[in-house]
C-alpha positions, 0 to 999 in steps of 0.5 A, spaced: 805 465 503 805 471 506 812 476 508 817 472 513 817 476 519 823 482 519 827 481 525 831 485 529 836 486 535 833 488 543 839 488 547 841 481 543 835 477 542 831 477 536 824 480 536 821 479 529 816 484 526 810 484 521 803 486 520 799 479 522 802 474 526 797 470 526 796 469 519 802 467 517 802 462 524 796 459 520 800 458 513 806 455 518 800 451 521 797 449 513 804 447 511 805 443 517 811 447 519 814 447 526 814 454 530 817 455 537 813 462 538 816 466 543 813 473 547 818 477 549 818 482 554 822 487 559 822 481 564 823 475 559 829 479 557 833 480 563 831 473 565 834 471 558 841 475 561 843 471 566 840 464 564 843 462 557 840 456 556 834 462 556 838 466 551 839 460 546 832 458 546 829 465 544 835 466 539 833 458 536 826 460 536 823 461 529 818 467 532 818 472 537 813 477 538 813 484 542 809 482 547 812 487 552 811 495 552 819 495 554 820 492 547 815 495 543 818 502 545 825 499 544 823 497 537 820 505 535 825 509 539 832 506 538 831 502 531 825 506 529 820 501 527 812 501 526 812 496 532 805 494 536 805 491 542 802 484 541 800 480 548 801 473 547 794 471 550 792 476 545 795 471 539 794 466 542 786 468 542 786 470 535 790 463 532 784 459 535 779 463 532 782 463 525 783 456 527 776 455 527 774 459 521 778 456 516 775 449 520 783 447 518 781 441 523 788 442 527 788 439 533 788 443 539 792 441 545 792 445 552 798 443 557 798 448 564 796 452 569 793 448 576 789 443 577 783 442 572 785 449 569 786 447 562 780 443 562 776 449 564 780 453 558 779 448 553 770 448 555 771 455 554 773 455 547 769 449 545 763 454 548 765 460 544 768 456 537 764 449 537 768 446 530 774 447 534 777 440 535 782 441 542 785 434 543 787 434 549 789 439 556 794 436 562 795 440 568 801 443 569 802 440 576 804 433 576 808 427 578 814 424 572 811 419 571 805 423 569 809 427 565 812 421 561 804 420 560 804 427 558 810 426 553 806 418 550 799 422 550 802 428 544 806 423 541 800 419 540 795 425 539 801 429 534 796 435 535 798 441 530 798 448 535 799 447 542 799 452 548 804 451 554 802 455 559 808 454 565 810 461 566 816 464 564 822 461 563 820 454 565 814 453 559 819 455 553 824 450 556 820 445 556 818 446 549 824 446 549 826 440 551 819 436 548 818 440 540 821 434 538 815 429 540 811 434 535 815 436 530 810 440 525 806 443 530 805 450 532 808 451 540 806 457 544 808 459 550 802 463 554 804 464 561 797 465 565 792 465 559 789 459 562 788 462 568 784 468 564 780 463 559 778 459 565 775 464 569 780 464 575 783 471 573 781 477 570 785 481 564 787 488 566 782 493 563 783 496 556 785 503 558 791 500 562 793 495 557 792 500 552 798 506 557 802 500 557 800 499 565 797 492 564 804 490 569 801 494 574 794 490 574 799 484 574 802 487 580 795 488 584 792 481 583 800 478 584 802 482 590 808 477 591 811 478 583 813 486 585 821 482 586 820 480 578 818 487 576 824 490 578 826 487 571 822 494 569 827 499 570 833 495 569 830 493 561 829 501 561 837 503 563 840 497 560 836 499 553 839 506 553 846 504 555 846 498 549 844 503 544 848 509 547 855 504 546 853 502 540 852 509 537 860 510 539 862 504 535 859 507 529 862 514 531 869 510 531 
């Protein structure tokens, strides 16, 4: 078994840090352990500042991966580790590769995004990794009774790694509220992952994602999101005063 993640404080909230997320996602996944996987960013984590059902969620949550720039400079600069930036959808990528790999015969579920998006997503990787057994995909619009059928489906499926792709913070709420239908298996919020696999969108090119500017991509294709990254300077100056106030105490 591999080294459990080592985790540390950014601006209250848990972020954990290792060498290979999805390695040890798949032992979690042999040993038929429950993990709610979060990916925190400079966003999610001033949204969790005003909502603290959020904040309880991702503190209760057993994995939370630096998937922003913001908290990935906060880990090397204020707490002086070796930490990379590890994008969800990313994760998410390399899960179901190994998945296929070590043909573990997990069952794969897809729950998200707008209409046929999932199902989209899910031909995607069947094209791409054959063996790979994806149970079933739910769009992310729907009625309460289809969301009841929904909730019926994966307690009869009992998948073992399901992707929620709600957008933040409505998937890690509802993974919240729902992880109890499939207690064992591996829950991962991936926000617009689906709209990538599926072709609707298009990922920011690498030279951006590698200057930590993927946010600026994001920003071309969803010009109505400019509101939501004005969480980006904030995270910048809450991150100094935090780090500034807890040196004085430590002075005191």
């Amino acid at each position: 078994m591999s080294r459990p993640p080592k985790e540390f404080s950014v601006l209250g909230l848990p972020v954990h840090v290792m060498t290979n997320y999805s390695r040890w996602l798949l032992e979690c996944l042999l040993q038929r352990r429950g993990i709610h996987v979060v990916t925190l960013n400079a966003e999610m984590t001033i949204q969790a500042e005003r909502n603290t059902t959020l904040a309880k969620i991702i503190q209760n949550a057993e994995l939370v991966i630096p998937d922003g720039a913001g908290v990935v400079l906060y880990l090397r600069l204020f707490l002086w580790q070796d930490a990379q930036r590890i994008p969800g959808i990313e994760l998410a990528e390399t899960l179901l590769q190994e998945i296929g790999q070590n043909r573990t015969d997990a069952k794969v579920f897809f729950y998200g995004g707008a209409h046929k998006v999932a199902a989209t997503a899910a031909e995607y990787w069947l094209s791409q990794i054959p063996s790979l057994s994806i149970a079933g995909t739910h769009s992310g619009y729907h009625s309460k009774v289809e969301e009841e059928q929904l909730q019926q489906t994966l307690t009869q499926l009992q998948p073992q790694v399901i992707f929620v792709g709600l957008g933040v913070p409505r998937q890690e709420l509802w993974i919240a509220q729902n992880r109890h239908l499939c207690p064992e298996a591996i829950w991962i919020g991936v926000g617009g992952s689906f709209d990538i696999w599926s072709g609707t969108k298009t990922r920011a090119p690498a030279w951006l994602g590698n200057n930590n500017l993927e946010w600026l991509y994001r920003l071309y294709q969803e010009p109505w999101r400019w509101r939501r990254m004005l969480a980006l300077p904030e995270f910048a100056l809450k991150a100094l005063i935090y780090r500034l106030k807890a040196i004085s105490l430590v002075g005191q």
